[in-house]
C-alpha positions in Angstrom: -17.5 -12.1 22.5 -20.7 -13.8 23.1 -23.2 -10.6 21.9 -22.1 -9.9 18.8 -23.7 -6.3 17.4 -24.7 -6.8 13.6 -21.6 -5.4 12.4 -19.3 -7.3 13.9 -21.3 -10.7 13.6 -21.0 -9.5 9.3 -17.5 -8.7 9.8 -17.0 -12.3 11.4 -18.7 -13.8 8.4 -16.8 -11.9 5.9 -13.4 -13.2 7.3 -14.5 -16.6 7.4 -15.7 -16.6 3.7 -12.5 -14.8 2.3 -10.2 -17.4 4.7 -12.6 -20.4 2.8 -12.1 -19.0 -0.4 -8.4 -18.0 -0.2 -6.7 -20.8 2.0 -5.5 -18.1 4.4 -5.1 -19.0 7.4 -8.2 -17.2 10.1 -5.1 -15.9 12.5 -3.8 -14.3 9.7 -6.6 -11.9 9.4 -7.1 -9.2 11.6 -9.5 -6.1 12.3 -8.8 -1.9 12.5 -10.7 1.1 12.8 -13.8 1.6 14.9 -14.5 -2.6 15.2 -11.1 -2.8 16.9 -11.7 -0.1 19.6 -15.3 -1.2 20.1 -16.3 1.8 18.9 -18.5 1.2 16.0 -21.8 2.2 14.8 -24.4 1.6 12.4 -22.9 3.5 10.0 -18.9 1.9 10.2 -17.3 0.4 7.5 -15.5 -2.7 8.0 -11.8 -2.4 8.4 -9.8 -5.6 7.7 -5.8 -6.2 7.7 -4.1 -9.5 6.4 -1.1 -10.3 7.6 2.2 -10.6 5.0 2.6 -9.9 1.3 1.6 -13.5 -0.1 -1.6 -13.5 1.8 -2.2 -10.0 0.6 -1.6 -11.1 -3.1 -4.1 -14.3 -2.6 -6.8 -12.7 -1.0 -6.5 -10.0 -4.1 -7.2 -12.9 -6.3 -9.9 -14.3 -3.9 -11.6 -10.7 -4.5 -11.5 -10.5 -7.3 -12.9 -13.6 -7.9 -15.7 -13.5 -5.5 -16.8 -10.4 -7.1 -16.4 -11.9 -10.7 -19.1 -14.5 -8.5 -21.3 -12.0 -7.6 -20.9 -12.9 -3.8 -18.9 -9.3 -3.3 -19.5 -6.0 -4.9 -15.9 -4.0 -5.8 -16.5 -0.2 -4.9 -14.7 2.3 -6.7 -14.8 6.3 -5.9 -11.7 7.6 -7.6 -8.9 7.1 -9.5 -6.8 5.7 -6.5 -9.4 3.4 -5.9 -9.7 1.8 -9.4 -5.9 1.4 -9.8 -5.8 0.1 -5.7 -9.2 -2.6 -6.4 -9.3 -2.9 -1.8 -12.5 -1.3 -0.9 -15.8 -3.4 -1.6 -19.5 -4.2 -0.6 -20.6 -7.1 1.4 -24.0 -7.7 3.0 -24.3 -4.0 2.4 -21.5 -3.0 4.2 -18.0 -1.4 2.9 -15.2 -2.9 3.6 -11.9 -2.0 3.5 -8.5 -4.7 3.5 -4.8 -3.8 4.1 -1.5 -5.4 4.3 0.6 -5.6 7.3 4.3 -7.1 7.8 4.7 -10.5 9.6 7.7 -10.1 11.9 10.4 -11.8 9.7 9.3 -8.9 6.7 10.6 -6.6 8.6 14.5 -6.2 7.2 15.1 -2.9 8.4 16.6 -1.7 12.1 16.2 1.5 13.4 19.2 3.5 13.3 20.4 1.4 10.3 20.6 3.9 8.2 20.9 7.9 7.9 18.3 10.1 5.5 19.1 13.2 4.1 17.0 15.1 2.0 17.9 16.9 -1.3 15.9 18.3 -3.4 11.9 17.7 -4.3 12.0 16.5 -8.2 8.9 15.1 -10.2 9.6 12.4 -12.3 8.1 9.4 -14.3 9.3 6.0 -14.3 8.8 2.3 -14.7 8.2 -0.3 -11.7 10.8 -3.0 -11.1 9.4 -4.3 -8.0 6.0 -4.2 -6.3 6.8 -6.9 -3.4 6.4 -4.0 -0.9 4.0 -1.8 -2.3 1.1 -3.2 -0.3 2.7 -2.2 3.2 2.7 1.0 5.0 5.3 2.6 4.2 4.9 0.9 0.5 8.0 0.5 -1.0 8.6 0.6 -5.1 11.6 -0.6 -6.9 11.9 1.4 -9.6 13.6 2.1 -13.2 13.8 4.6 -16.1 13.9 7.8 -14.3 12.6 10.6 -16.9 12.3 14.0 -15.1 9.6 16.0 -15.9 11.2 19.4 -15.9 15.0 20.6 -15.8 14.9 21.1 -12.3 14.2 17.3 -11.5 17.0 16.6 -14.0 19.7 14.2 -11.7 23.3 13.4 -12.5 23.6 8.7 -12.4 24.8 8.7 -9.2 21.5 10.5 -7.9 19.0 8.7 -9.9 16.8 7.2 -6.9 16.1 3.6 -6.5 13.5 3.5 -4.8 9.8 5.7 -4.1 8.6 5.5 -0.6 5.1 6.6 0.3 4.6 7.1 3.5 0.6 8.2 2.6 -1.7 5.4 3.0 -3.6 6.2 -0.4 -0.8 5.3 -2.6 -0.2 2.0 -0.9 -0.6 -0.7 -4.0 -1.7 1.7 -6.7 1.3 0.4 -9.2 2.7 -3.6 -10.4 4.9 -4.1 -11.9 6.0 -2.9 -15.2 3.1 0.0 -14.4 4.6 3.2 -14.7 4.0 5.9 -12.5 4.4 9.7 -12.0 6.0 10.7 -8.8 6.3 14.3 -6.5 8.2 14.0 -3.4 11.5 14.4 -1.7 14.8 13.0 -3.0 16.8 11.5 -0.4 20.3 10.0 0.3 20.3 7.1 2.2 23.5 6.0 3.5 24.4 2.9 5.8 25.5 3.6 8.9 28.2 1.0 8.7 29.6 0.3 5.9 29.0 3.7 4.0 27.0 2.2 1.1 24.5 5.1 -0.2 21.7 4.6 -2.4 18.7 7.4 -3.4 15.1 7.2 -2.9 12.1 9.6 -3.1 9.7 10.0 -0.5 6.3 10.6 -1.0 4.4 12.5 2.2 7.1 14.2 3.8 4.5 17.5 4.3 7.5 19.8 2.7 5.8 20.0 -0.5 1.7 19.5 -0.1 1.9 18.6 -4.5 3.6 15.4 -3.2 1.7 12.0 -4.7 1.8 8.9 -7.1 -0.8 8.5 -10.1 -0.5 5.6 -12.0 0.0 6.0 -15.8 -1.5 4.4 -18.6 1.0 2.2 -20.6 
């Protein structure tokens, strides 16, 4: 575009300085929200995506460092937004940054596998694996299932894997070896070709509106 509006000529300038100061790559940054539809206004935040997990974890780093700097200011409203650390200041705008999967992230087909849901259990537990949790769905490994009341009790064979969240909030709230409480729906996940089942709770499935993750203090 050859007449920028002020917001997009800052949002411009924000890439370029986070690509500088990370080593990502400009093409793998992109921009959402009201910039993307050409709908801004004076008031829009700036919404940014980065495109695959390493990048993600970098331009975490880059942050962090930048507002360590002073060139960035980290803004922080809640609890999700303290344990997530992806909304900050620049130039007097908020901005916003998400993770998106490149194409060869993606290791799931549709129709790959069947879901069905058992029972909604609350539970604490430990994460194994946060290498997903910046995507939407985010996707924990997880370990040491403790239920927190005898109807979220499970026999081994039920004891999920995995917590899904399908809510954007909880995207990157935990790392690993963070422990976390969870609400949401157990479910059996089979494969649809060789039989192999697995559990996993998913988080925003609207059955239960007490559905969430909150980090935990170690």
């Amino acid at each position: 575009m050859k007449n920028r509006d002020s917001l997009q000529k800052i949002a411009l300038d924000l890439i370029k300085l986070l690509s500088s100061e990370s080593d990502i790559a400009l093409e793998d940054f992109g921009v959402h929200g009201s910039i993307a539809l050409n709908m801004q206004t004076v008031e829009s935040d700036i919404d940014l995506a980065v495109y695959g997990a390493r990048n993600f974890r970098k331009l975490e780093e880059t942050i962090a460092k930048l507002v360590g700097e002073g060139a960035l200011d980290c803004v922080v409203n809640n609890r999700l937004d303290a344990a997530r650390l992806y909304k900050g200041r620049y130039l007097n705008k908020i901005f916003m940054y998400n993770a998106v999967r490149k194409p060869e992230e993606v290791n799931t087909q549709y129709g790959m596998h069947t879901y069905l849901p058992v029972k909604s259990v609350m539970f604490q537990c430990t994460v194994r694996d946060d290498s997903e949790a910046m995507f939407r769905p985010s996707i924990y490994k997880i370990e040491n299932y403790k239920p927190a009341h005898s109807a979220s009790m499970l026999s081994e064979d039920k004891v999920p894997k995995l917590v899904v969240s399908m809510i954007g909030c909880y995207r990157n709230i935990a790392r690993k070896g963070g422990k976390i409480e969870v609400s949401g729906m157990l479910e059996r996940v089979e494969n649809v070709k060789t039989g192999e089942f697995f559990h996993q709770v998913v988080v925003g499935t609207s059955i239960n509106e007490n559905e969430h993750i909150w980090p935990l203090k170690a």
